[in-house]
VOGU-3710 file (C-alpha; in Angstrom, 3 decimals, decimal comma):
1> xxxxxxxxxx> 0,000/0,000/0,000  0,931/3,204/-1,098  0,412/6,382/1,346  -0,412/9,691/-0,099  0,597/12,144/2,240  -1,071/14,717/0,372  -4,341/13,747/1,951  -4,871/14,401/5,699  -6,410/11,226/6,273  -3,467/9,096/4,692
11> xxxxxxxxxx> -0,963/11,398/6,700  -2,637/10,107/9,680  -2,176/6,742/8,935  1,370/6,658/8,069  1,654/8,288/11,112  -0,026/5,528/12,944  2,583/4,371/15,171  3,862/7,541/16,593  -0,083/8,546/17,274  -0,289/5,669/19,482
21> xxxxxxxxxx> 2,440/6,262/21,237  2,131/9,487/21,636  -1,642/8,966/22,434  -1,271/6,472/24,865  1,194/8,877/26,705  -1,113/11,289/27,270  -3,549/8,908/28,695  -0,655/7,758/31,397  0,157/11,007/31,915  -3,554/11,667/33,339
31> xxxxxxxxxx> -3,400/8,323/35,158  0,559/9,247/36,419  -1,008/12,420/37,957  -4,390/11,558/39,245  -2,944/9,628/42,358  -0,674/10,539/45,026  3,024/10,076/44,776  4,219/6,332/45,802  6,416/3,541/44,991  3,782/1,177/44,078
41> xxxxxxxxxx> 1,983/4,244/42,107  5,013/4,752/39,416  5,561/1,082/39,657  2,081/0,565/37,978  2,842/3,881/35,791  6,174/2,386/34,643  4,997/-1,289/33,893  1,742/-0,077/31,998  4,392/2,335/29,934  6,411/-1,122/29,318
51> xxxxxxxxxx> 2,743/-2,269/27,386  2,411/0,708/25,663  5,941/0,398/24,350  5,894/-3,374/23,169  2,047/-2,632/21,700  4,146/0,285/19,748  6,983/-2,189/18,854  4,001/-4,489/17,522  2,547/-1,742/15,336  5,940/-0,717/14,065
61> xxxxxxxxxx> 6,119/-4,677/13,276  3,026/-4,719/11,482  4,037/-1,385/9,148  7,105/-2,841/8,612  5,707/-6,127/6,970  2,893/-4,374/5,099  5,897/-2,962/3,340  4,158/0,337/3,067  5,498/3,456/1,335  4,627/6,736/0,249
71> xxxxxxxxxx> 4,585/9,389/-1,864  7,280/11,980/-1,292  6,023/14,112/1,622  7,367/15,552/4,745  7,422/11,914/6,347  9,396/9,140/5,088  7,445/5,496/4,923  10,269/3,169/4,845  12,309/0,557/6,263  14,981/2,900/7,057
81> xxxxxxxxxx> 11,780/4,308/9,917  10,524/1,044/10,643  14,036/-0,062/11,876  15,086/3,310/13,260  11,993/2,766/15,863  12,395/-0,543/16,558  15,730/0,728/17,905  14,183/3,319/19,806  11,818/1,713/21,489  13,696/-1,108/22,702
91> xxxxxxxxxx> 16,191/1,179/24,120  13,160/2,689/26,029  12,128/-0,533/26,983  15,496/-1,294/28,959  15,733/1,870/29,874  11,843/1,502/31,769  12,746/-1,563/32,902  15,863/-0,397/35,067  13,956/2,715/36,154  11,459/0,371/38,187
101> xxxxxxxxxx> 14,328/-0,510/40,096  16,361/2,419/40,121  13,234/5,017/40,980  12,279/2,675/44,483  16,363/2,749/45,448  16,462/6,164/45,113  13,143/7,481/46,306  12,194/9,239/42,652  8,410/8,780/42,806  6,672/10,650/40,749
111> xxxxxxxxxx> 5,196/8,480/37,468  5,638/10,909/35,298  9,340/10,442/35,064  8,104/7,054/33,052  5,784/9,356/30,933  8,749/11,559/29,854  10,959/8,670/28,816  7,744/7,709/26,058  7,226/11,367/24,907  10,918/11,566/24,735
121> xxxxxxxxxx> 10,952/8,625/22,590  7,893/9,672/20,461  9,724/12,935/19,592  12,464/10,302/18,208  10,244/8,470/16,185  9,325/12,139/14,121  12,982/12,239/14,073  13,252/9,023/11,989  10,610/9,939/10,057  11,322/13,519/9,073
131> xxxxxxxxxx> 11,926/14,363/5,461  11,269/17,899/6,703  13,537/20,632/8,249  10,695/21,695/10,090  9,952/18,185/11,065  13,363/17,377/12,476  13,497/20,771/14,264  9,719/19,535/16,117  11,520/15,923/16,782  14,353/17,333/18,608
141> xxxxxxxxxx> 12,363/19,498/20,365  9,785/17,101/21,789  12,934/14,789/22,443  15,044/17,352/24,178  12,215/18,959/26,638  11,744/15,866/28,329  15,503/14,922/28,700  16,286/18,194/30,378  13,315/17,436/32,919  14,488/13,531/33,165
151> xxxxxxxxxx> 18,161/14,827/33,940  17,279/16,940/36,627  14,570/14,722/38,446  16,522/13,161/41,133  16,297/16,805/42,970  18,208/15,157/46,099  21,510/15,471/44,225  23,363/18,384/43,120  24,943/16,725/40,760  21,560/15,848/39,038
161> xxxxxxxxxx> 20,645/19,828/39,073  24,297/20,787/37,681  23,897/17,975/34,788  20,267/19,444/34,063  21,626/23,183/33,781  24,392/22,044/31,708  22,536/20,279/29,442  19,577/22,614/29,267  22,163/25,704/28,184  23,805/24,071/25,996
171> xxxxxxxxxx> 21,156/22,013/24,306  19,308/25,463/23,879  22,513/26,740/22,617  22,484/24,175/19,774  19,500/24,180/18,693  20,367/28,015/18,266  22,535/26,809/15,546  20,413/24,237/13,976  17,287/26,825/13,240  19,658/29,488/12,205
181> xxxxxxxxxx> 21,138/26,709/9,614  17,611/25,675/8,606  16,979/29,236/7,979  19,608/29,981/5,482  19,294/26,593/3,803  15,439/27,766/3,708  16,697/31,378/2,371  19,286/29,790/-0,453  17,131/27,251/-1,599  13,405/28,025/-1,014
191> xxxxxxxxxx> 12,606/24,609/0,470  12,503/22,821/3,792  11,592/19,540/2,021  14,317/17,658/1,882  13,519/16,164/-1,738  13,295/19,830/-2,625  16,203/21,362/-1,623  17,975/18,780/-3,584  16,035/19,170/-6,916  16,346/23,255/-6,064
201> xxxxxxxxxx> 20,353/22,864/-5,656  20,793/21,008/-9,163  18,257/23,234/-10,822  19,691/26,326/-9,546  23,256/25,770/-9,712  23,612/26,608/-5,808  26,881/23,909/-4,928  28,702/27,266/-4,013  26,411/29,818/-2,426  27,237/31,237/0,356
211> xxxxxxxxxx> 24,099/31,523/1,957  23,795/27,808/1,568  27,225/26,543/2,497  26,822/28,459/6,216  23,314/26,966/6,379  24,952/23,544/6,625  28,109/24,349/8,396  25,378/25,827/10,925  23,294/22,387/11,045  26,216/20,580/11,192
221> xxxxxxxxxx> 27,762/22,197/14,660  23,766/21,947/16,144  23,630/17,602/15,299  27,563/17,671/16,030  26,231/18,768/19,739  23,410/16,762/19,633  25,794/13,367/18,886  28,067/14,511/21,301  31,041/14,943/18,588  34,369/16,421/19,437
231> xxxxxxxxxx> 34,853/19,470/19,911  30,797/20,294/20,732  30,808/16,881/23,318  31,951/19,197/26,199  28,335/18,824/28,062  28,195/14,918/27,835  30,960/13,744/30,660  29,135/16,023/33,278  25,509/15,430/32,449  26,174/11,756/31,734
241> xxxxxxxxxx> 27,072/11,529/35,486  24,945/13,596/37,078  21,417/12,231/35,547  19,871/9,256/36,998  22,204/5,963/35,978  18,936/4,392/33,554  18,546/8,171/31,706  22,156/8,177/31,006  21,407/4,768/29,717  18,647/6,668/27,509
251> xxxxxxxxxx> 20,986/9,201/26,314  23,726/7,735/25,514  21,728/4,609/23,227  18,198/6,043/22,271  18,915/10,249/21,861  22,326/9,461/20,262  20,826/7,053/17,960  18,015/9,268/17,065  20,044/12,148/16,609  22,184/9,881/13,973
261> xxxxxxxxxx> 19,433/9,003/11,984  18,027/12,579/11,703  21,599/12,829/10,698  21,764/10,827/8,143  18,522/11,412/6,516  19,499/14,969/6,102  22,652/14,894/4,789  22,414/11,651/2,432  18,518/12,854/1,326  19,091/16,487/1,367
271> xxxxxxxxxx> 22,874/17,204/0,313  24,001/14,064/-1,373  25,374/16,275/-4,540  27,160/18,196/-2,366  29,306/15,232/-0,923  32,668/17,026/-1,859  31,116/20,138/0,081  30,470/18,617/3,576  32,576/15,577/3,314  35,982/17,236/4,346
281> xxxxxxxxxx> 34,289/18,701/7,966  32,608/15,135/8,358  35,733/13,343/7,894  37,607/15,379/10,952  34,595/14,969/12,626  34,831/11,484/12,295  38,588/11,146/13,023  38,781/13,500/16,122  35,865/12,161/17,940  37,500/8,630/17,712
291> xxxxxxxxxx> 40,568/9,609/18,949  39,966/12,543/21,299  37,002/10,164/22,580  39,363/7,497/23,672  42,111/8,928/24,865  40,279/10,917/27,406  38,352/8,206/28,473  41,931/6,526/29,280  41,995/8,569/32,531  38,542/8,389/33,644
301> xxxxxxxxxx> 38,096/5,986/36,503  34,556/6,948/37,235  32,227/4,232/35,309  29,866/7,027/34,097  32,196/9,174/32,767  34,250/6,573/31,273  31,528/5,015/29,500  30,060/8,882/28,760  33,680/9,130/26,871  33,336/5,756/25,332
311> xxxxxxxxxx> 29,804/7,064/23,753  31,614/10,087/22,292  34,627/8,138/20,866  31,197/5,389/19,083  29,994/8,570/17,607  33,120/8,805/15,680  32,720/5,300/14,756  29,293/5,838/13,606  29,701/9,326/11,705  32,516/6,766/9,614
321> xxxxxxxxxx> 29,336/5,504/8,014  27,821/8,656/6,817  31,322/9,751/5,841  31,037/6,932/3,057  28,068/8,072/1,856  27,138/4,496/0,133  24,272/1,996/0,663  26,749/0,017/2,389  27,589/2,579/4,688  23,925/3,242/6,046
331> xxxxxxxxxx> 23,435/-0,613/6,353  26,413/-0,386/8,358  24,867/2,370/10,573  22,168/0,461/11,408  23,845/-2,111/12,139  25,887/-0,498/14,336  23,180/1,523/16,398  22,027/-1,868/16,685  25,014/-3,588/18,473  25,576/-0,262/20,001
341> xxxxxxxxxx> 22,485/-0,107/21,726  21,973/-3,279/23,428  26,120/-2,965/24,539  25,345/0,297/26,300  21,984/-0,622/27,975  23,425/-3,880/28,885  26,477/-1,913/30,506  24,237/0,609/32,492  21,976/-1,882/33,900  24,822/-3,836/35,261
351> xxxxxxxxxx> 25,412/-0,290/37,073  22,230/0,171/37,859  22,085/-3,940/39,446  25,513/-3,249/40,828  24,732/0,628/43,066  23,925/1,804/45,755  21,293/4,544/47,346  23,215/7,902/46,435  25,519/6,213/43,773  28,523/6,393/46,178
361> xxxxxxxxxx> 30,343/3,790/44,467  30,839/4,649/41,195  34,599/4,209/40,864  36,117/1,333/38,674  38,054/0,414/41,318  34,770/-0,685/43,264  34,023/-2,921/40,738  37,441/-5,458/42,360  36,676/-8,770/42,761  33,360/-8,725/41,582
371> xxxxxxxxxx> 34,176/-11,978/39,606  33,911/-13,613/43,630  30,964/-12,165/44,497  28,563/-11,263/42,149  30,245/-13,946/38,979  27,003/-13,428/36,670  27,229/-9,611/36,824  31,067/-9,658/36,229  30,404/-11,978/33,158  27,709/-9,988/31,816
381> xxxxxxxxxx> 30,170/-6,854/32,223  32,949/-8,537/30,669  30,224/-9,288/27,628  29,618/-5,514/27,352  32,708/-4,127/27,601  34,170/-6,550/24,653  31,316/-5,731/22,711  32,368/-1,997/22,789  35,836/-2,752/21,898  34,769/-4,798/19,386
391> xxxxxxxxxx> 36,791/-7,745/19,960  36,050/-11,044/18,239  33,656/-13,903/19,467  33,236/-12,784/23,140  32,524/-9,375/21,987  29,550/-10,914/20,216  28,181/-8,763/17,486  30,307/-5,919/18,323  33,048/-7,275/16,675  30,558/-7,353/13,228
401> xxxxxxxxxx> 29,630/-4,268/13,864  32,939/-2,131/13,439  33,987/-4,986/10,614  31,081/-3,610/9,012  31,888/-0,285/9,037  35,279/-1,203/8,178  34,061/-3,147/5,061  31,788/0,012/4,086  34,983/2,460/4,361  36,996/0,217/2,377
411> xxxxxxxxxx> 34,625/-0,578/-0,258  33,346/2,275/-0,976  33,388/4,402/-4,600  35,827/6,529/-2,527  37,577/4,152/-0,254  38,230/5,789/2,997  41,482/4,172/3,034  43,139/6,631/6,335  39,759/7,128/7,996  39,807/3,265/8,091
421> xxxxxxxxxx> 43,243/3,033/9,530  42,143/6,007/11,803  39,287/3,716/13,394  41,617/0,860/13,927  43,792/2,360/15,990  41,375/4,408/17,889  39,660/0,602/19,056  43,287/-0,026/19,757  43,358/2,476/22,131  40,168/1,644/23,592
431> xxxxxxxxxx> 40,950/-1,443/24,646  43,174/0,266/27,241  39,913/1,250/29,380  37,813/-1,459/28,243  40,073/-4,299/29,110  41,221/-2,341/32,148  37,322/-2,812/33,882  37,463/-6,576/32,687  41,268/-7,106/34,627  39,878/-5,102/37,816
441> xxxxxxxxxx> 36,462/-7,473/37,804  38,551/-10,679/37,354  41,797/-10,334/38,497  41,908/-7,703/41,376  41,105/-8,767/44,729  37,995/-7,521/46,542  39,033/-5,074/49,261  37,743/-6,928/52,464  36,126/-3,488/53,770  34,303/-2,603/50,577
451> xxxxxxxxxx> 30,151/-3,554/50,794  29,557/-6,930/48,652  26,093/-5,222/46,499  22,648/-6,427/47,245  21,353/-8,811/44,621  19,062/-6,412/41,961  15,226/-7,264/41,451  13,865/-9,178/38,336  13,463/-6,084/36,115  17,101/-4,984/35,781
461> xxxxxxxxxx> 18,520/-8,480/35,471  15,871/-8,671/32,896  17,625/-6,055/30,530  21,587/-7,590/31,851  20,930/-11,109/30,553  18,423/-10,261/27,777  21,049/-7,658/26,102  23,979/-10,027/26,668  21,830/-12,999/25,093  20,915/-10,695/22,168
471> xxxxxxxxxx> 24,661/-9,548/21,700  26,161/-12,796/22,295  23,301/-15,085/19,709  23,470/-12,490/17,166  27,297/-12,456/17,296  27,007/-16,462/16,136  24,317/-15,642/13,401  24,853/-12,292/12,219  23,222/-12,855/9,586  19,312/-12,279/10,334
481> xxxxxxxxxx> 20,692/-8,689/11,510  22,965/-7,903/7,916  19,924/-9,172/6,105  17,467/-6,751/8,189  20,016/-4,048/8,197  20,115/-4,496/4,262  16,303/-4,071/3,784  16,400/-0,846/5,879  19,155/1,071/3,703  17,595/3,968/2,680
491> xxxxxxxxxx> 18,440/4,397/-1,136  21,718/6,752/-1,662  22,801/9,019/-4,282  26,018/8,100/-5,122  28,610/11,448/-5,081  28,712/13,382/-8,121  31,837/12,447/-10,334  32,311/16,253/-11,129  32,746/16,520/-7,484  36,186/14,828/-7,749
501> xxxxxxxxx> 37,214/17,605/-10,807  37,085/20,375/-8,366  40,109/19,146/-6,475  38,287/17,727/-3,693  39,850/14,313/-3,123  37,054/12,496/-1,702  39,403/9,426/-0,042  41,425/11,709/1,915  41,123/14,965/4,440
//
């Protein structure tokens, strides 16, 4: 079936699954707030918000096997969506799951917090669907809101507040940048459409105006913030640490992968003929957030922050894939996000299983000897952390994941020959801080005054051993997720050849 989104009543309907969720948050929201404040209240909130969630996954499901489409309109109907959400919403699922747990430890009742997370996540959902400057700009805004209120909600610890302020400035400072560039791209090319702006920079003979070349460099420095890419990643480390352990979960798997597929969309859909315009900035993007990534996250010894650096150092990784600009390169995104996801998630819910009331013991150094104590947890950990580095077999589908980047960079019309070599040794470094929690859970004793941690309820063991199954199966049959990943590729425009003429070597800085 064939949407067209010309017709308010077909709109609608290709907009089913973001209605519903979206819908059915406002109904919990009314239910969140009609009864006093209690445990047992946002338990109830946060397990019927787990429904609502897997009946959205269901109707994403359903979409996705229809095979719909579309005509072109200000929403995309595609697989590239379909799998986007999927994504999404089973990062939102973990990430509800923990909370149960996390919200009774540290005496966050209010339901609403649950109610945020699904709005959040609806705002995400426009984001994978926009085809539409003014559409991403509404995603990111219904995504953000709720973050900055999520960040801030544990309101018995200053670092909480300081992470919300931080993020809050410079998230509205961002965005300053992204609707001044969606402006000028509107002022050079007369369009917001993404479709259009294309057809209106060959028709127009605009690869070198002005007003169009700051538009992008201006929506390029508001997603670089939003991805948390060196140099604009300065608000991550602090806000990573100071919001509640499941949000940071959240944000660092569900608004980074979000943000990356608004990301893509606009520059592959939008700007694809001007490849040899954007790809230069892109490509130092890439190779500084890789590096600069890692090497600070070589000194961190708080958990948070190091894993905050780690997610800075995958968004290098990730912006690899748009770098190439191929169809091979955006199945390798998504199968990345993928692997990337349920790594993270897995990794903050072993925090999560792992803390205490106050998260006193954040350090990597309490994390000694947890091999003799708590021998599930430091296997599960273990799983995670190799699945970040990417290392082969135990690292499950990690390891595919950054070969398949690897194979995209390689292969491409333009093989990215030195961005490849730039990647490799960045993991190499990585494995310097990955490796390094692995050797302190298995091979440093347990100090005999440090607290052994209380075993974790159902909920958050649920996510540990269901994301470390997932990672670990997939990494023996890869191939259900490179055949999904494949079907989701939105359809590229390969690079101008005249682009090469101009002097811009496209396989180099």
């Amino acid at each position: 079936m064939q949407f067209d989104l010309s017709m308010p009543s077909q709109l609608t309907a290709a907009l089913g699954p973001d209605l519903l969720l979206i819908g059915g948050s406002m109904l919990l929201l009314l239910w969140a707030g009609w009864r006093p404040e209690s445990d047992a209240h946002q338990r109830s909130v946060g397990i019927l918000s787990m429904a609502l969630c897997i009946l959205t996954m269901v109707a994403v499901g359903y979409y996705a096997n229809k095979g719909y489409t579309a005509t072109v309109g200000a929403i995309a109907v595609d697989n590239f969506r379909w799998a986007a959400d999927e994504i999404f919403l089973i990062a939102t699922l973990g990430t509800l799951a923990m909370s149960l747990d996390y919200n009774v430890r540290e005496g966050i009742t209010p339901g609403e917090t649950h109610v945020l997370l699904l709005l959040s996540t609806s705002g995400m959902m426009i984001l994978a669907a926009a085809r539409d400057l003014i559409i991403v700009f509404l995603g990111i805004e219904l995504m953000s809101i709720a973050i900055y209120v999520l960040v801030g909600i544990n309101r018995r610890r200053e670092r909480s507040a300081e992470g919300a302020i931080k993020y809050f400035l410079l998230g509205a400072f961002s965005t300053a940048f992204l609707l001044y560039g969606i402006a000028l791209v509107y002022g050079a090319t007369g369009a917001t459409n993404f479709v259009e702006i294309k057809t209106n920079i060959a028709r127009f003979n605009l690869e070198h105006n002005g007003l169009l070349l700051v538009g992008i460099a201006l929506i390029l420095v508001g997603l670089g913030f939003k991805v948390a890419a060196v140099p604009f990643h300065m608000w991550a480390p602090d806000v990573y640490e100071g919001a509640p352990t499941p949000i940071t979960a959240y944000m660092a798997a569900a608004v980074k992968a979000a943000a990356f597929a608004a990301f893509f969309r606009i520059w592959l859909d939008a700007f694809p003929n001007l490849l040899f315009v954007w790809h230069q900035a892109v490509w130092w993007l890439a190779a500084l957030t890789m590096v600069v990534g890692n090497l600070i996250a070589l000194a961190q010894r708080n958990i948070k922050r190091l894993l905050a650096y780690s997610s800075i150092a995958h968004a290098g990784y990730i912006l690899v894939a748009i770098v190439v600009g191929t169809s091979l390169g955006s199945s390798a995104f998504m199968f990345y996000l993928f692997a990337y996801t349920m790594a993270t998630l897995g990794a903050f819910a072993v925090i999560v299983a792992l803390g205490r009331a106050g998260e006193d013991n954040m350090s990597v150094e309490d994390y000694a000897g947890l091999w003799t104590v708590r021998p599930g947890m430091a296997v599960a950990m273990a799983i995670f952390m190799l699945a970040l580095l990417g290392f082969p077999i135990f690292g499950g589908i990690g390891f595919f994941a950054k070969w398949y980047v690897l194979q995209a960079a390689l292969t491409s019309q333009y093989p990215q020959t030195k961005l490849a070599v730039v990647l490799v040794v960045a993991s190499v470094i990585s494995a310097g801080y990955y490796l390094y929690v692995v050797m302190v859970m298995f091979m440093k004793p347990r100090a005999t005054a440090t607290v052994v941690p209380e075993a974790t309820s159902g909920w958050t063991r649920a996510v540990v051993w269901a994301s470390a199954a997932i990672i670990l199966i997939f990494g023996l049959f890869p191939d259900a997720i490179v055949s999904f990943t494949q079907r989701s590729a939105p359809s590229v425009t390969q690079p101008a050849t005249p682009a090469v003429t101009k002097g811009v070597a496209l396989n180099s800085p």
